[in-house]
N, C-alpha and C positions, 0 to 999 in steps of 0.2 A: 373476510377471511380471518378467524381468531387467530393470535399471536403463535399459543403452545403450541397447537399440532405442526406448522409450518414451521418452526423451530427443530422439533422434534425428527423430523423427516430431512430438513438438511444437516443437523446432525449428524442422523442415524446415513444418509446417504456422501458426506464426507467420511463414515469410518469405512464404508463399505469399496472395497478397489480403489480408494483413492476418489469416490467420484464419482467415477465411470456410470456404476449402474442407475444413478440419479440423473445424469444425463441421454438413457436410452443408449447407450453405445456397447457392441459388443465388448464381450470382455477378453475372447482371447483371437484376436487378431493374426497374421501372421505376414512377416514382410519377405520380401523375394531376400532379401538381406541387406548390409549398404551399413556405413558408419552415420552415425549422430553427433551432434556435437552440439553442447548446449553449453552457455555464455552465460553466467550471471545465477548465483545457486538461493537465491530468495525464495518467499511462495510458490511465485509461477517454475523457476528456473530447473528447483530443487523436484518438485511435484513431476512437473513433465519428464525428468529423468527414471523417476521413480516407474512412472507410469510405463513408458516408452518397454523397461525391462519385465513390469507386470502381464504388458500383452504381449512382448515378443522376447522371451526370457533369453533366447540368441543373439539379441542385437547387439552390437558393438556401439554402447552407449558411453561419451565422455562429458564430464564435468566442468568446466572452466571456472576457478572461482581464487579470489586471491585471500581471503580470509579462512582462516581455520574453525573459526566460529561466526556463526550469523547472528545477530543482534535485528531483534524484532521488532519494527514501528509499533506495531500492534502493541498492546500493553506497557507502552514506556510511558504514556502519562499514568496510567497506574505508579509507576516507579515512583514519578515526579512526584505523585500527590502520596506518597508515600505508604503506598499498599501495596509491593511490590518490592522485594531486591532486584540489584541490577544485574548478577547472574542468571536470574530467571529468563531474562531474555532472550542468554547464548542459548545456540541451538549446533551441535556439531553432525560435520559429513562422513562419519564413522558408519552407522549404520547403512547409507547408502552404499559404501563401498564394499562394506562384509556381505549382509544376507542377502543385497541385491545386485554385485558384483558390476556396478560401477565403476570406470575410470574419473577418478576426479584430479583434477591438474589443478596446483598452488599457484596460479598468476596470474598475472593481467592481460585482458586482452585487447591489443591495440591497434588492432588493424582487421579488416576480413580481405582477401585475393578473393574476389567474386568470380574472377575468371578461370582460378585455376581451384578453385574451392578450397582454400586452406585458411587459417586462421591466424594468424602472425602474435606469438607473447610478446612483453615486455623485456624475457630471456634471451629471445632471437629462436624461440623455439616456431614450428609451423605444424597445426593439427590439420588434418586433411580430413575432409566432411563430404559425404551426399548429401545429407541434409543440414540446416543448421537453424538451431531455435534459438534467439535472443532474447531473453529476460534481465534485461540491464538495469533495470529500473529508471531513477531522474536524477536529473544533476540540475544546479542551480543555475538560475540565468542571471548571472553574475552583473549583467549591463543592464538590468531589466531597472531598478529601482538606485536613483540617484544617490550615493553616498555608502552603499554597503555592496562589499565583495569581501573575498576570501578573508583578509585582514582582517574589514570588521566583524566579522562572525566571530572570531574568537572574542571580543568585547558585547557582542549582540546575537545569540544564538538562536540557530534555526532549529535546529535539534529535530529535524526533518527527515534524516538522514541517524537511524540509533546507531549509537557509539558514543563516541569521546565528545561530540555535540549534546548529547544528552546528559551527559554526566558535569558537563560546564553548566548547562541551565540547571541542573538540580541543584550543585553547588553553588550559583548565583541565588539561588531559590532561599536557600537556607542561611545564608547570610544575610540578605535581604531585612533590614530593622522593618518590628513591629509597625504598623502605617506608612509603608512604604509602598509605591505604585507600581505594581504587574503593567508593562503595555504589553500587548501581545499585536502585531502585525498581519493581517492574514491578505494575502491575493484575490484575483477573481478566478474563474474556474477558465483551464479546470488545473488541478493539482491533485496528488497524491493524497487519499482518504477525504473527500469534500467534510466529513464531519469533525475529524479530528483534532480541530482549531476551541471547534467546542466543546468537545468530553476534555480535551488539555485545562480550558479556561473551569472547567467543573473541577478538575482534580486539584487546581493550583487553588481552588478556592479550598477543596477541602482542606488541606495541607494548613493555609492562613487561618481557618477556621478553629485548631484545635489547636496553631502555635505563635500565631502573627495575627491576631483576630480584627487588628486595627486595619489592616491592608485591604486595596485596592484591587479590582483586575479591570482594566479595559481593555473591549478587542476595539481596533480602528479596522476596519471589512472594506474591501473594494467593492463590493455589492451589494446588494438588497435584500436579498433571502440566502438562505441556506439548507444544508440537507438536517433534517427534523430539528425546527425548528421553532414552532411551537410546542413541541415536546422538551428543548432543551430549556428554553425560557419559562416554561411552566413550573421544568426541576429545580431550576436558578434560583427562581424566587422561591418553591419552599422549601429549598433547604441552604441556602445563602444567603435570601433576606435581599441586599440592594449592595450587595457583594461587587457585585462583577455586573459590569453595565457595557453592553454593545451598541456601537454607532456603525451605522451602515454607511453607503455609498452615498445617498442622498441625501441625507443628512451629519457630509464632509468626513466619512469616515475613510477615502481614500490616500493615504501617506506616499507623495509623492516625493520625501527626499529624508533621510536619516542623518544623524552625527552620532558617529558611534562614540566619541572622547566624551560628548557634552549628555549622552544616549535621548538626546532629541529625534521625536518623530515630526514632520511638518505638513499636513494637508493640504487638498488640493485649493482650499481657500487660503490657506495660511496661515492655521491655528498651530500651536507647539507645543506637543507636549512631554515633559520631561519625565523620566523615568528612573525608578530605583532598579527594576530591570525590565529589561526589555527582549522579548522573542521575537523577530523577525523571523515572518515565514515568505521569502523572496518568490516569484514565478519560477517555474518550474519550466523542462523538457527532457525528452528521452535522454537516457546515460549515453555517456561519448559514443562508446563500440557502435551504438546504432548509425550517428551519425559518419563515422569511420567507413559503416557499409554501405553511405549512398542511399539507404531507404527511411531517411525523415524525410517533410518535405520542408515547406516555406513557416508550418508553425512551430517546428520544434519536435511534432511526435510522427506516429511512423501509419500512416494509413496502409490498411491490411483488408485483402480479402475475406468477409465476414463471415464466407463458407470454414472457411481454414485457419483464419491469420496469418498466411502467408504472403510476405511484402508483396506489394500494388508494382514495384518499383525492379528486385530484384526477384528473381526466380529462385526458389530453393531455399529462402529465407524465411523462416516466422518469427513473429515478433512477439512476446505475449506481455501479460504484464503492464504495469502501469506506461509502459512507455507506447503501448500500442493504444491507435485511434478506434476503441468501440466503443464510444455513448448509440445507445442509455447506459451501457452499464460503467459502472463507476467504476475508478482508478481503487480499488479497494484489494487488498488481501484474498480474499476467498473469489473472487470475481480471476485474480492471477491462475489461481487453484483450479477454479472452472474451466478456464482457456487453457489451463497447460495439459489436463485431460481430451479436452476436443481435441486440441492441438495435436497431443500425438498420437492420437486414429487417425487422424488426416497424413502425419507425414510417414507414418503406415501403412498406407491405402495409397500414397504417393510411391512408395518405394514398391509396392507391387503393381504400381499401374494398374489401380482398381478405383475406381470412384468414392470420395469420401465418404464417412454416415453421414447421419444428417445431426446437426448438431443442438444440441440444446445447455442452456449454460444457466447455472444457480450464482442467487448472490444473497448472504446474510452480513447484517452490519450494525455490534452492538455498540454501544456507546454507557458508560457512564457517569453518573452524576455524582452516586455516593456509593460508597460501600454496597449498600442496598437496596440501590435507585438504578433498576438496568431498563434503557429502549432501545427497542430495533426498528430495523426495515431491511423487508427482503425481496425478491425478484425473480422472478423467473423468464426467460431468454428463449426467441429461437429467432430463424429467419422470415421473415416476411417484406415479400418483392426484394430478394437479392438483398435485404439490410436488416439489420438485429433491429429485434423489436421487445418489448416487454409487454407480456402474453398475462403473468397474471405478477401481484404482488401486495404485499399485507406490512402494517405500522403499528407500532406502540398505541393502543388506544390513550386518548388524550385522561378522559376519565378513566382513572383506572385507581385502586386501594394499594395500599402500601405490600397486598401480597403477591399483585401481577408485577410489580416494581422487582422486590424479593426478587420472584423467578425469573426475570429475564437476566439481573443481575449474575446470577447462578448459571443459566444460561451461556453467559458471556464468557466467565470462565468456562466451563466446560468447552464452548467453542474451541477455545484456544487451547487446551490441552488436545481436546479430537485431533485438534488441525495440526499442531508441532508433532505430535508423536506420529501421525498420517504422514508427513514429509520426514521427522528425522529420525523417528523411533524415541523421542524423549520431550 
């Protein structure tokens, strides 16, 4: 399957309804009626709101989100590698509120009444829901990795999470003396964006490359392989040279305890290495509100019926977003985008007591190396035997000339502009 056309179609079928028509689903739906209430205003969060008032423009659709502005994973290593301002990131809930006459509520939500279906603020406020969609995203696992919690993240940043995380590591970045050593930390899977460890470790190269050209990047990996991987390693070397060197799992690239005063990492053999700065990117699992609702289970994320996303656990709850359990498809951006589309036909089709569609989910994911070194990989989704399967999907060709690189690059942007101005109008 070449790169363009599959590009080109998820594109053109992210600007179209949000989605929808790229996954087969009717587009104007119609519910017996019923309030909505969605938790967490991200990719997924924000999307399925959007979506919910696209096909039932009557719904009584609310917002729960404590932020005035959304700051995007997506494109903050761009920031970092200094191709990107850090305004470019906010994205505000203005638009959802005017032309598509959303309720969106300023707090936090800390509790769900599963029983009596309400939602409990941080205010002492209670939103009362038929249905309710959670897109929480991840919080860190704070006990996971011997010597770093909350404290030392402000000395060792995950920057995992865009905001004031991101803006520490940039600032570390840029202080950081000429021949001074990047570590960058990454987990096993699964985590939020499987590739992101590595278009970061590309952009921080570029960044050292035109200002700190003596420096270092090592990733220390809890595993073996990664999502495109010999495409990333192919870009490394020829446009970095011997820049940025990764050790994997088996060849002790496992970091099983940090000092964040001394910013030592420590291996599972016992090697140590010291750092001018350092990224930890700690384990991951679903945002508290999930856990709050009783629908994680023993790993941290939230298994969900694959027709719908709607908790295995709780009735009337979906989950979408990186915090919900759908491999194959990854913890990814546009993957949230795709689910919060199905998602809410389904709890459309739930409120009129009709049978879901049938659903089918897109997933595109660019990465890049340099300015004008773009690769992808994409996917395509649906059910097979009661469990998501991936049906077809297409990669960066390995050989490939500096003007299929150009276009995906291009590509990438574009992505991100489709996809923000698709959820926030900007």
């Amino acid at each position: 399957m070449s790169a363009d056309p599959v590009r080109r179609r998820l594109l053109g079928a992210l600007g179209a309804s949000i989605g929808l028509t790229a996954a087969g689903l009717p587009i104007q739906l119609s519910a017996a009626g019923g309030r909505v209430v969605i938790v967490g205003g991200g990719f997924g969060g924000a999307a399925a709101a959007r979506a919910l008032r696209q096909l039932s423009p009557g719904l009584d659709v609310t917002l729960i989100e404590p932020s005035a502005v959304f700051r995007t994973c997506p494109f903050s290593n761009l920031y970092l590698g200094g191709l990107r301002d850090y305004g470019s990131l906010g994205h505000h809930y203005g638009y959802l509120q005017g032309p598509h006459g959303i309720r969106v509520v300023r707090a936090t939500a800390v509790d769900v009444d599963v029983e009596r279906r309400r939602v409990h603020l941080h205010d002492g406020g209670r939103v009362p829901y038929d249905r309710l969609i959670l897109s929480p995203g991840i919080d860190m696992r704070w006990d996971a990795l011997e010597g770093y919690d909350e404290a030392a993240a402000q000395r060792l940043p995950h920057a995992w999470k865009a905001g004031a995380q991101t803006r520490l590591l940039h600032r570390q970045l840029r202080a950081m003396d000429d021949g001074g050593l990047f570590v960058m930390v990454i987990p096993d899977n699964p985590y939020r964006c499987p590739p992101g460890p590595y278009e970061r470790a590309a952009m921080v190269a570029h960044y050292c490359k035109r200002h700190k050209p003596k420096s270092k990047i090592l990733l220390l990996d809890a595993k073996d392989g990664f999502s495109k991987q010999a495409l990333f390693e192919q870009g490394w070397r020829d446009v970095y040279g011997d820049m940025i060197e990764w050790v994997g799992f088996s060849a002790d690239g496992q970091v099983l305890r940090v000092d964040a005063d001394e910013r030592l990492a420590e291996t599972a053999f016992g090697e140590r290495h010291r750092a001018a700065v350092m990224n930890v990117i700690p384990p991951q699992q679903a945002g508290r509100i999930a856990r709050q609702a009783r629908v994680t289970d023993s790993s941290g994320w939230v298994p969900v019926k694959p027709e719908t996303f709607e908790s295995r656990q709780v009735p009337g709850i979906y989950v979408i977003g990186d915090a919900a359990v759908a491999a194959p498809m990854p913890k990814s951006a546009f993957c949230a985008h795709a689910q919060a589309g199905v998602t809410a036909a389904a709890v459309l089709a739930s409120l009129a007591n009709r049978p879901p569609p049938s659903p089918v989910w897109l997933n595109t994911c660019y990465s890049l190396i340099a300015p004008d070194y773009g690769i992808s990989i994409s996917g395509q989704y649906r059910l097979r035997d009661n469990a998501i399967a991936e049906v077809t999907g297409g990669i960066s060709p390995l050989e490939a000339g500096p003007g299929l690189r150009q276009r995906e690059a291009d590509h990438a942007r574009d992505w991100y502009h489709v996809m923000t101005t698709a959820i926030w109008g900007a």
